[in-house]
N, C-alpha and C positions, 0 to 999 in steps of 0.2 A: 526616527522610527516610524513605520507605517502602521495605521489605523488598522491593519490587520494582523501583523504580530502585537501590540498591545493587546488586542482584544486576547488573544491566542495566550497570552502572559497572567491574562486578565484570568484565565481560564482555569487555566492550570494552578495559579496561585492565590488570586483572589489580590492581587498589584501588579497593572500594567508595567511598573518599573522595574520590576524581578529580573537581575540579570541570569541568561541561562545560559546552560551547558549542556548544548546537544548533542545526541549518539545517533543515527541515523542507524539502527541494528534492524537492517533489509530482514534478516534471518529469522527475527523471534520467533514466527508463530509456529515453528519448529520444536519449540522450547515447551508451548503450553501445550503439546500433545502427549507429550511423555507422561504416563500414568493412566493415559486414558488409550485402552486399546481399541479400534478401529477395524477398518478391512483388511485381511493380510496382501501385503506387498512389500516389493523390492524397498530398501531401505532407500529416504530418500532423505538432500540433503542442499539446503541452498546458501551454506554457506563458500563457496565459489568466488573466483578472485572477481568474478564481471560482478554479481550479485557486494560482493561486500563494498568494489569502488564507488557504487550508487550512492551511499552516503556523504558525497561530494553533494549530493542534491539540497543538502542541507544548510552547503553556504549563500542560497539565493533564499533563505527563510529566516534565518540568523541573523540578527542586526549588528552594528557595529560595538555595542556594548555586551555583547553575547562570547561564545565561544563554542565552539564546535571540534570534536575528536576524531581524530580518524586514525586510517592506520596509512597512511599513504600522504606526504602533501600535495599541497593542489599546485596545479601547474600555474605560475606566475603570469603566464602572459594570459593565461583563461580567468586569473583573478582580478587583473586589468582592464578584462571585458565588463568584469560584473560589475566592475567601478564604474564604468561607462555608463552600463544601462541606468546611474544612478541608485545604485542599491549597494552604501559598502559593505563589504563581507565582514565577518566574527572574526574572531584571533583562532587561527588554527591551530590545535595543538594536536601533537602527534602520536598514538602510540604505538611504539615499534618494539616491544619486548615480547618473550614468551616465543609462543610459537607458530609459523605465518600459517595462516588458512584459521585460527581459531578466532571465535566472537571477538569484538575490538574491546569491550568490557575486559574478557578474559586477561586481551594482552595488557592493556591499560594497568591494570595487574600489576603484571610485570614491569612495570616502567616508573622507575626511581625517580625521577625526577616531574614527569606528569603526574604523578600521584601527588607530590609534594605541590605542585602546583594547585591541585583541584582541594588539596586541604587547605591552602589560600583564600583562593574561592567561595569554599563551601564559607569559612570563616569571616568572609564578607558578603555573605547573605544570597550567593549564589544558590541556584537550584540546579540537578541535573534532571534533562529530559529525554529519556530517552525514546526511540521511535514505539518501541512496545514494552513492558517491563518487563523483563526476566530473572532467572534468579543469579544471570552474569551481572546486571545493572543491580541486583540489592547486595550482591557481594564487594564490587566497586564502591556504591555509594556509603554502605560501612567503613569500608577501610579509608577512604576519604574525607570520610566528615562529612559528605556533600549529599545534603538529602533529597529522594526524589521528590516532584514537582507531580508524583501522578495517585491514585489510588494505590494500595496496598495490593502485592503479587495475588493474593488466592482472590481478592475481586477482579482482576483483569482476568485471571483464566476465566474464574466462572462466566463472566460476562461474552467473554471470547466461543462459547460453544454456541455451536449451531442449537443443540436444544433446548439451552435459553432461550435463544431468541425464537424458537417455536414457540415456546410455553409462553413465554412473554405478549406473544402477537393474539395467541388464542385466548390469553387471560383476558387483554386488554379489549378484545372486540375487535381488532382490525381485520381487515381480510387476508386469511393466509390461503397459501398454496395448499390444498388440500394433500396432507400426511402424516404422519406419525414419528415417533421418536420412541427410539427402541434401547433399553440399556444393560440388554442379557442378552447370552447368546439365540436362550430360549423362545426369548421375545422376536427375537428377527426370525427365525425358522421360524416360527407358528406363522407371522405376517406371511411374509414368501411363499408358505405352502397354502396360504389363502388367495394372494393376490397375483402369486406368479405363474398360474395357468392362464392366468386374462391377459399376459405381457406380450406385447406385439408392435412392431415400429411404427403403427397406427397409436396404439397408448401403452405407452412407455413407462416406466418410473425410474427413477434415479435414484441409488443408495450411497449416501453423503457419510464419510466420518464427521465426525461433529470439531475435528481439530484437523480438517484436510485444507489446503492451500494451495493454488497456482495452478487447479484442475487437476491435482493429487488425490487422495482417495476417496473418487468421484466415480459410480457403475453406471450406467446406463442398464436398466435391465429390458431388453425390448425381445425378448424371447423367456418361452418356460423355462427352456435350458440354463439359459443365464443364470435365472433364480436357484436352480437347481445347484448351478457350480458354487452361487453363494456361500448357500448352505451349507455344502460340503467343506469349501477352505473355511470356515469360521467356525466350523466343531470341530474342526483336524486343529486349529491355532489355541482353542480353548482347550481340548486337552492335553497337548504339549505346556499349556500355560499352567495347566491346571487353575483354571480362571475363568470362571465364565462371564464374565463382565463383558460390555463390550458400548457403545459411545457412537452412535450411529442414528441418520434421521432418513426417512424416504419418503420419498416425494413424486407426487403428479408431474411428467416432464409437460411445461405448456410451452403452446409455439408462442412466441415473442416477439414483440416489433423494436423492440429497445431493451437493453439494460440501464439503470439508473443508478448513480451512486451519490450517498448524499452525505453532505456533512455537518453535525451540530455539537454544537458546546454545551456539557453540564455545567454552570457555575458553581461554586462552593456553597452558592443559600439556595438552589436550588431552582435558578433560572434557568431558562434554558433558548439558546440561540443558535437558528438553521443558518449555517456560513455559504452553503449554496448547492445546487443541484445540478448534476452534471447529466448526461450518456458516457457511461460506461461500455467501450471497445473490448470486447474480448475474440481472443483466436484460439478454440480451442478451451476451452474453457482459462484460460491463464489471460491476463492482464494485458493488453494493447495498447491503454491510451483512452482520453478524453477527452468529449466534444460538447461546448457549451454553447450558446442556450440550449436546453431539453428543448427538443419537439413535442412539449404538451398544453394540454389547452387549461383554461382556468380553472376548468376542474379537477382533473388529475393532479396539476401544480399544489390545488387547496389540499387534495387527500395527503400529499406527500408532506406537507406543513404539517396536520394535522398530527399522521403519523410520528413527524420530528418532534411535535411536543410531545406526543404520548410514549415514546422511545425515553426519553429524555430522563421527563417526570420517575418513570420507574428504576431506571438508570440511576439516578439521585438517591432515589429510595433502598436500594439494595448497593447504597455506598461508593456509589461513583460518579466523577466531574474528571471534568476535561473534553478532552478530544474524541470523538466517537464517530467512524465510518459505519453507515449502512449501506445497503445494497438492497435493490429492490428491482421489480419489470415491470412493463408492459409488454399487455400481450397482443397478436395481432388483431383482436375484435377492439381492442383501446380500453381492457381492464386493466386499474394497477395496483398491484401487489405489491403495498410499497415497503416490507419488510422482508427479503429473506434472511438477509444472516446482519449481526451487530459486530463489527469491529474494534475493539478500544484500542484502540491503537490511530498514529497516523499515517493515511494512506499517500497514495503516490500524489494525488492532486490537493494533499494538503501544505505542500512544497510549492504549490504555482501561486498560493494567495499572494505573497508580494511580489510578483511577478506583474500580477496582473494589475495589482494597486497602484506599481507605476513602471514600468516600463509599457504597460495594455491600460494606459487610465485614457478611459474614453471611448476603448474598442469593446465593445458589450461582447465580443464571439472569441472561444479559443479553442484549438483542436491540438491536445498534446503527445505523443507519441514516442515513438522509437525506431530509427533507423536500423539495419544491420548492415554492419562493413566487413566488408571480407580486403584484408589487407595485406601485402605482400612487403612491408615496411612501415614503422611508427611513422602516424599521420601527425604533424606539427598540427598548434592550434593556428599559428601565424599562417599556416596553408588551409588550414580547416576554412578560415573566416575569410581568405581570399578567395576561395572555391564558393563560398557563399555570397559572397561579396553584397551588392544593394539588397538583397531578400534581410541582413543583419542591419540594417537603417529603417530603425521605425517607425514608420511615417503613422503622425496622430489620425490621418483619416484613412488611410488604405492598409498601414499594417504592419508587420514585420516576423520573422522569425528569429526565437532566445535560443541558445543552445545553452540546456537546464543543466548536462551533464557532459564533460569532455572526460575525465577522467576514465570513466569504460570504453574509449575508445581504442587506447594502446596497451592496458590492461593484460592482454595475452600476447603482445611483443615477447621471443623469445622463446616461444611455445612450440614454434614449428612454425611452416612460413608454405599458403598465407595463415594469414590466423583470422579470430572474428573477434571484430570489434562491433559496440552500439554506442550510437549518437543518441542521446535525449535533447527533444527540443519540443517547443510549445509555439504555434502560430496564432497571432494576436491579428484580428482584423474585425470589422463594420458587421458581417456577418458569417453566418454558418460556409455560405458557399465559396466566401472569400477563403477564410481559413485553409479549408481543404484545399483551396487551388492552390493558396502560400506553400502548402507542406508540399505538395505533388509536387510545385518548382523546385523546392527545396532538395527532393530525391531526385530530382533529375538533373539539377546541379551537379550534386555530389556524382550522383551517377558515372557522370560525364567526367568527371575532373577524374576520379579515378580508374575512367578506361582508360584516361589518356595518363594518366602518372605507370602503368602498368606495362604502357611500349616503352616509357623513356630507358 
């Protein structure tokens, strides 16, 4: 077991030796919005066949005394890789009951004999972890006997809102983005009709649900108009509801020279430990990928510490440990803002810790990502890994590229031809500019092998 899932067991349980059972549920934070209304839009929903395979990502963080559920198994010879890079996988268990597209907890449900399994488990001192807690993982963990390993569901949501972690940042003295947090509808009209005559793509603001995800209910408001149209869909949605509640923060849009995402652990007595600081990639406001070391200097690094203790501490205080993503910038004058929103939950680059522990022990730089395949036939792994060929050998001083996730790749086989597949992988090297040139090979690899698999 690697020094960084102990620690991560250590975390969550308070005994590095806890064997666990993990959920990789991509979809939660879908779960903790309900109740709490927002911006009106189209209904949205990421439980998707590409979005649920990702929980394959889970067997390069699982140890071999672990176990890990999914609803798909993992492909054999991509299990044989991960045996390679020296990292064995968890016992995969399946669940395949209930009905396909629904949360894996749901189906897990369903499945007679995984359930009987995990009341094994639980009975010999397992814990379930799942990626975020919802109320499919406290339904599960009842009827299994197998208790979660994280805070209780009404603290992960509350901690999960954006205007916590307002309240939080302005309690605490850090420097926040200068806005407000608004939780009626009254409240947001009155703001808007104050500040949205001044809106203009010179100064902009941005009106956030407090339970939006993946660049979801997220406005830009850079015109009066804008503000206007606000206004209007959210007293048409309130009185349809008959409800005027509403769960929304806004904010000064600042230019930024980096996004930063960071990660720290509550302990149970109330320690608290920064596991590391990334750049955060995004496209679009939705998730792209991570690039480590931060380009900061030792002072912003210190504020970003600072913030993680003081995140932490309060975090502890209002009854929670574990696992906790934050998000923060800098902006292009090189201020940082090192809190915008708190996550409890774990995020995409808390799946590379042992990644980097050993298959990247030594390469201080990683830059982790996501391809998109457009394919015209399920890509073998056995041909994945010969299309990548030496870039998958990783050399302790120049580097290599992991592939974190195969299973999204052939995902939508079947669907119509071509279809789109995504490759997850992480490139391991010396530095920042190595990394980037690994991945660039790495797509132009594949590139290439699949122009040419497309004449044959």
């Amino acid at each position: 077991m690697t020094g960084y899932l102990e620690a991560l067991k250590e975390g969550l349980t308070g005994d590095p030796r806890t064997p666990l059972v993990f959920l990789c549920n991509f979809e939660v934070e879908q779960h903790w919005a309900r109740g709490f209304p927002g911006l009106p839009a189209a209904p949205f929903s990421l439980t998707g066949s590409l979005v649920t395979r990702m929980e394959e990502l889970g067997a390069l963080l699982a140890g071999p005394d672990d176990h890990l559920v999914v609803q798909h198994p993992l492909d054999p010879e991509y299990l044989g890789y991960v045996r390679s890079l020296g990292m064995p996988p968890p016992t995969v268990l399946v669940a395949d009951g209930g009905e396909a597209g629904a949360p894996t907890a749901a189906r897990a449900l369903e499945s007679p004999r995984l359930l009987a399994r995990l009341r094994e488990l639980g009975a010999a001192g397992a814990r379930l972890v799942p990626m975020g807690l919802s109320a499919h993982e406290v339904r599960l963990s009842e009827a299994a006997g197998l208790p979660v390993a994280t805070p209780d569901l009404a603290t992960v949501v509350a901690v999960n809102s954006k205007i916590y972690s307002r309240r939080l940042v302005e309690q605490a003295g850090l420097r926040a983005v200068p806005g407000w947090c608004c939780e009626t509808v009254p409240e947001l009209v009155e703001l808007l009709g104050r500040i949205g005559p001044d809106c203009s793509p010179e100064a902009p603001v941005v009106v956030k649900d407090a339970y939006g995800v993946s660049g979801k209910g997220l406005v830009v408001v850079d015109a009066p108009r804008k503000a206007e149209r606000i206004v209007r869909q959210v007293e048409r949605a309130a009185q349809r509801r008959g409800d005027d509640r509403l769960h929304v923060v806004v904010e000064t849009w600042l230019p930024k020279r980096a996004d930063l995402n960071y990660q720290l652990t509550v302990l149970r007595d109330g320690g608290v430990r920064l596991d590391f600081v990334k750049e955060a990639l995004t496209v679009g406001g939705v998730h792209a990928g991570h690039l480590s070391p931060p380009e900061l200097t030792a002072g912003q690094l210190g504020e970003v510490e600072n913030a993680a203790a003081v995140v932490g501490k309060q975090l502890h205080a209002d009854g929670f440990h574990g696992i906790a993503g934050v998000d923060g910038l800098v902006t292009r004058e090189g201020t940082v803002h090192p809190v915008l929103e708190i996550n409890a939950r774990f995020n995409m680059s808390t799946y590379q810790g042992r990644v980097l522990e050993t298959a990247g022990a030594g390469l201080p730089a990683s830059l982790a990502g996501m391809q998109p395949l457009r394919l015209d036939r399920p890509l073998p792994f056995a041909e994945l890994r010969a299309a990548l060929g030496p870039l998958l050998e990783i050399d302790p001083v120049r580097g290599g590229v992991v592939v974190t996730c195969f299973g999204t790749v052939n995902t939508m086989a079947g669907h119509g031809s071509p279809f789109e597949g995504r490759l997850y992988t992480i490139a391991l090297g010396p530095d920042r500019d190595a990394v980037t040139a690994l991945a660039a090979r790495a797509r132009g690899a594949l590139d290439a092998h699949l122009t040419e698999r497309t004449t044959r």
